[in-house]
C-alpha positions, 0 to 999 in steps of 0.5 A: 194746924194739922198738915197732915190730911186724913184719907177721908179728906183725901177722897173728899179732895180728890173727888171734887178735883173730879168734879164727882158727887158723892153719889157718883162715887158711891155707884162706883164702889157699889154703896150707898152715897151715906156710906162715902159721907161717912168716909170722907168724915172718918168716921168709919173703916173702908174695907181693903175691897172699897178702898180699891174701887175708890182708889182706882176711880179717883186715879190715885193709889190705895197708898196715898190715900192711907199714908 
């Protein structure tokens, strides 16, 4: 198994250690609740300016989620 997270996990975790919806965030980082699903899978690139806002609203830096 990976023990490595991707930083989709990572938001996804932190996010629930928020007790935040997707939704919540997604007013946050001004996108829609679709776009942070499709984060969370990887399954697109953040852009820098929303990895910040995500970054900051989940209390963590853009470097832990990244490596």
């Amino acid at each position: 198994m990976n023990r490595f997270k991707t930083c989709g996990q990572k938001i996804r975790e932190e996010r629930k250690k928020l007790k935040l919806t997707q939704t919540d965030l997604a007013k946050v980082v001004g996108v829609s609740f679709g776009l942070i699903s499709k984060y969370e899978k990887d399954m697109i690139s953040i852009p820098a300016n929303n990895l910040k806002k995500i970054a900051d609203r989940l209390n963590v830096s853009r470097d832990y989620l990244m490596s």
